[in-house]
C-alpha positions in Angstrom: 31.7 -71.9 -188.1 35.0 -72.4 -186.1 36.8 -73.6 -188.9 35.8 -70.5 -190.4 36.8 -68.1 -187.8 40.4 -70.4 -187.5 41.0 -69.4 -191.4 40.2 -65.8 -190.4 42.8 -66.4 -187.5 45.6 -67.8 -190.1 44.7 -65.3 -192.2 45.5 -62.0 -190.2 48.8 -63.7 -189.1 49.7 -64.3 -192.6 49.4 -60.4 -193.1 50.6 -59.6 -190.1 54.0 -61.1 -190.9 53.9 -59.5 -194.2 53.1 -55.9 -193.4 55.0 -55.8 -190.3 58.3 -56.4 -191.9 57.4 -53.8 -194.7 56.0 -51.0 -191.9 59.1 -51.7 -190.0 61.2 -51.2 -193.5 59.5 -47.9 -194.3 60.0 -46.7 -191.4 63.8 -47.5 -191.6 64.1 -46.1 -195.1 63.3 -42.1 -193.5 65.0 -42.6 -190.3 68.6 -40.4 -189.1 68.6 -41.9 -186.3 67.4 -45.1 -184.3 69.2 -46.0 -181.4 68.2 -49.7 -179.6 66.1 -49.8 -177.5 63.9 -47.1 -178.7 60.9 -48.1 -180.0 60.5 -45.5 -182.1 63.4 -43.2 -184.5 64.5 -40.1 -182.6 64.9 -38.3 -185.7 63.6 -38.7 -189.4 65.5 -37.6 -192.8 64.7 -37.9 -196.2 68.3 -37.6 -197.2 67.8 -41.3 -199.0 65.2 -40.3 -201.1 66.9 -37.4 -202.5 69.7 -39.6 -202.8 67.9 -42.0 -204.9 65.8 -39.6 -206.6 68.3 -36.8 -207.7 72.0 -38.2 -206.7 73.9 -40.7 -208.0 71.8 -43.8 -207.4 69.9 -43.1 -210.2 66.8 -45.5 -209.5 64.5 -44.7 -211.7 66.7 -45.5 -214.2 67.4 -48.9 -212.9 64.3 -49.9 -211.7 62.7 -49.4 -215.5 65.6 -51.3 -216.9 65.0 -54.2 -214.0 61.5 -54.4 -214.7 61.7 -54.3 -218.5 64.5 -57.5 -218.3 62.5 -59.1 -215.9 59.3 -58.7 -217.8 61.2 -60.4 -221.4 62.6 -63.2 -219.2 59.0 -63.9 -217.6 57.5 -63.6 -221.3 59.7 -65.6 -222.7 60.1 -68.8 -219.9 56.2 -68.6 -220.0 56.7 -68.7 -224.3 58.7 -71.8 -223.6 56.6 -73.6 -220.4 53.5 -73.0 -222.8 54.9 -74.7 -225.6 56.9 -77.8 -223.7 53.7 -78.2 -221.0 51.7 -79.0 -224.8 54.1 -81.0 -226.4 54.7 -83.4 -223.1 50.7 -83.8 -222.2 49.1 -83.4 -225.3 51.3 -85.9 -227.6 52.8 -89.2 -227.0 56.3 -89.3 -228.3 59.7 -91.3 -228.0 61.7 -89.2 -225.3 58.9 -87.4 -223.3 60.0 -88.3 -220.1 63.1 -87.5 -221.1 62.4 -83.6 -221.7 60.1 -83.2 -218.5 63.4 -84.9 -217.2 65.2 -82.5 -218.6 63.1 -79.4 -217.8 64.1 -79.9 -214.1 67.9 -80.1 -214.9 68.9 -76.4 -213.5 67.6 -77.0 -210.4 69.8 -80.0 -209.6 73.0 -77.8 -210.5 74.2 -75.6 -207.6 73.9 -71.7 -208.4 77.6 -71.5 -208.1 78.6 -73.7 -209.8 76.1 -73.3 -213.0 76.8 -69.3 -212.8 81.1 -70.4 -213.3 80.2 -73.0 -215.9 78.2 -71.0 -218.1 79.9 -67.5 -217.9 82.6 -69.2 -219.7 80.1 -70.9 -221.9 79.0 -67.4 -222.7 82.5 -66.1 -223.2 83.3 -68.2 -225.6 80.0 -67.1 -227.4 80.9 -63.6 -227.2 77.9 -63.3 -224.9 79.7 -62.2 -221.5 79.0 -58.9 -220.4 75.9 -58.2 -222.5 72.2 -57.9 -221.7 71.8 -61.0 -224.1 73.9 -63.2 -221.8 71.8 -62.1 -218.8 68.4 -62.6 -220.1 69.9 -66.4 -221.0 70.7 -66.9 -217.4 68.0 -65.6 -216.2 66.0 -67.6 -218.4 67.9 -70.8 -217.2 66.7 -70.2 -214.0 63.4 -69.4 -214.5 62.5 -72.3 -217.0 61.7 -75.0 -214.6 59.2 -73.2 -212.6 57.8 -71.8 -215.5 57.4 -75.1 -217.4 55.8 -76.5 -213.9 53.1 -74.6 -213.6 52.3 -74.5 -217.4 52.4 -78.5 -216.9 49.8 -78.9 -214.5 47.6 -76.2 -216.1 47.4 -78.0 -219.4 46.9 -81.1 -217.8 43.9 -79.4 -216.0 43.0 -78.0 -219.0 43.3 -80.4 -221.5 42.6 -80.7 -225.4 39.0 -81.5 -225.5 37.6 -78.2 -225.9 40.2 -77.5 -228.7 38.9 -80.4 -230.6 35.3 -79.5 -230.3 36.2 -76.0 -231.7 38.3 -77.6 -234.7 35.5 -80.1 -235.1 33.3 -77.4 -235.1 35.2 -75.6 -238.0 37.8 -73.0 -236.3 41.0 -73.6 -237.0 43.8 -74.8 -235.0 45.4 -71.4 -234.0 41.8 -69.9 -233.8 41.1 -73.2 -231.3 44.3 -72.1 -229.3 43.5 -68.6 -229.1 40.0 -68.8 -228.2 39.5 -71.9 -226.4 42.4 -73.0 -224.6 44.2 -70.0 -223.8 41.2 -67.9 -222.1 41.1 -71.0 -219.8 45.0 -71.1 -219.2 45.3 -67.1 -218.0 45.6 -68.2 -214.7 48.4 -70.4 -215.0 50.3 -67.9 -217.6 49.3 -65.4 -214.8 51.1 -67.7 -212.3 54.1 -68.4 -214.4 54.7 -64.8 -215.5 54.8 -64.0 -212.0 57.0 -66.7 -210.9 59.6 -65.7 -214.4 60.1 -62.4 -213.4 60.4 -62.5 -209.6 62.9 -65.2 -210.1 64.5 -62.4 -212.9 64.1 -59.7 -210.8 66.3 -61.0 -207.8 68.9 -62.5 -209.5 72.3 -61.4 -208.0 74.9 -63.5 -208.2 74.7 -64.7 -211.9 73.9 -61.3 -213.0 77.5 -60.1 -211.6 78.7 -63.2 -213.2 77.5 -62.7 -216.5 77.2 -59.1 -216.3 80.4 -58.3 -215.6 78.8 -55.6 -213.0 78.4 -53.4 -216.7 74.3 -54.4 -216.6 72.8 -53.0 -213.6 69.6 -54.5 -211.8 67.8 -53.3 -208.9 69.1 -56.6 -206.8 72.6 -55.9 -208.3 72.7 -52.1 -206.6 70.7 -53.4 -203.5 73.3 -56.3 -202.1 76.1 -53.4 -201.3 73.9 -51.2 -199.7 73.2 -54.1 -197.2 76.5 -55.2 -196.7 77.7 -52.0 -196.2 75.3 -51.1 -193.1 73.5 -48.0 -193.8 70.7 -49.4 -192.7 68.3 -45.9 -194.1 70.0 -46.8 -198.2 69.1 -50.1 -197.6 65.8 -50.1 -196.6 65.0 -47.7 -199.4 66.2 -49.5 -201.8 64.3 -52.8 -200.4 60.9 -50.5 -200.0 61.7 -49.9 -203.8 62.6 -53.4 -204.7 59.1 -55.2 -203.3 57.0 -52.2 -204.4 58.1 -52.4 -207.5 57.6 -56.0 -207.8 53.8 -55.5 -206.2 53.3 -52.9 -209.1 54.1 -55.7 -211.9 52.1 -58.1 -209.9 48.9 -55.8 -209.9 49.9 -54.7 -213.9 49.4 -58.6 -214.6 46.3 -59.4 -212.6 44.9 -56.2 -214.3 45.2 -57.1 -217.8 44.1 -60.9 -217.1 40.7 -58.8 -215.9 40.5 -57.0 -218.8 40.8 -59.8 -221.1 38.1 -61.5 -219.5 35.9 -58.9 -219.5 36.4 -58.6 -223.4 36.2 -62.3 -223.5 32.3 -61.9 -221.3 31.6 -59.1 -223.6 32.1 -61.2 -226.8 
């Protein structure tokens, strides 16, 4: 009983310091004025909104192209943890501890350095400045993680409900579609997740790579806070996360509905 009420406890602080920060943000974002130490604005505007909404900000129009290049960077890192997390814990090969080796190689490289290196690799590919070069980047970054989580799902999972379905007579792509990836939706659930929040607040090697000529919602974001209008800012950060919640609740959504239809059959 008391451990239950202390998980209650850890609970409520847990949202606490996640709403809090947010409330506090909100607030921010339709605030003129705010002088310290006032616990409440002295005046409200919604000069940012109309700012973001109908100036030159145009948000809407970088938010849909943030989410839709964070979406094919999480779909395709989860493509690739998918098929590496199989091929390193469901077959014995020469040079398997070399590739989950390998799979953990761009997290060793500082961001700096690995955002110089390959913006000239990407040069010299004709890739620089192009929304090719910045889903590869992206990509890079998001690999690892997404090849992590894959890993220790399929090794939860493992093959042996595969091979009763082959032995059964389904065959091997009907076995995977059926069997083992119904019971993986959690971890592609995970690693989707994990793919485009590492996609969607990319800054540094998105100006690298982009050459400031593709836009993202992190790329726009960084100025306003540096530049200390604290109302853009918090606007733009109130966008930013509720965005990102949006895509969250979109992919818990459909992993509901597919096993509903899953139940149903």
């Amino acid at each position: 009983m008391r451990k239950h009420v202390v998980m209650k406890i850890l609970l409520a602080v847990v949202l606490l310091c996640i709403f809090l920060p947010m409330a506090v943000v909100t607030l921010w974002s339709v605030t003129e004025r705010w002088p310290w130490p006032a616990l409440l604005p002295e005046s409200y505007s919604l000069r940012t909104v109309r700012e973001l909404l109908f100036g030159s900000a145009k948000l809407p129009h970088i938010l849909g192209s943030s989410i839709a290049l964070a979406l094919v960077v999480a779909a395709l890192g989860t493509v690739i943890g998918i098929l590496t997390a199989r091929a390193t814990e469901l077959y014995a090969f020469r040079g398997r501890a070399l590739v989950r080796f390998g799979a953990f190689l761009p997290l060793l490289v500082p961001g700096t350095v690995f955002a110089m290196g390959i913006q000239i690799t990407l040069i010299r590919l004709g890739l620089s400045d192009t929304l090719a070069g910045v889903v590869i980047v992206h990509l890079v970054a998001a690999v690892p993680y997404c090849i992590t989580i894959m890993t220790d799902v399929t090794a939860a999972v493992g093959a042996r409900l595969e091979e009763q379905a082959m032995v059964l007579g389904a065959s091997p792509v009907r076995s995977f579609f059926e069997v083992t990836l119904p019971a993986l939706l959690p971890g592609i659930l995970s690693s989707m997740s994990m793919g485009f929040i590492l996609s969607y607040s990319q800054y540094f090697t998105t100006l690298m790579v982009g050459g400031g000529r593709i836009k993202t919602i992190a790329l726009v974001l960084v100025p306003y806070i540096q530049s200390g209008d604290r109302a853009l800012s918090a606007v733009y950060s109130v966008s930013f996360v509720g965005s990102a919640l949006l895509v969250f609740f979109m992919f818990e959504g459909v992993i509901c509905l597919i096993r509903k239809r899953g139940a149903m059959v």
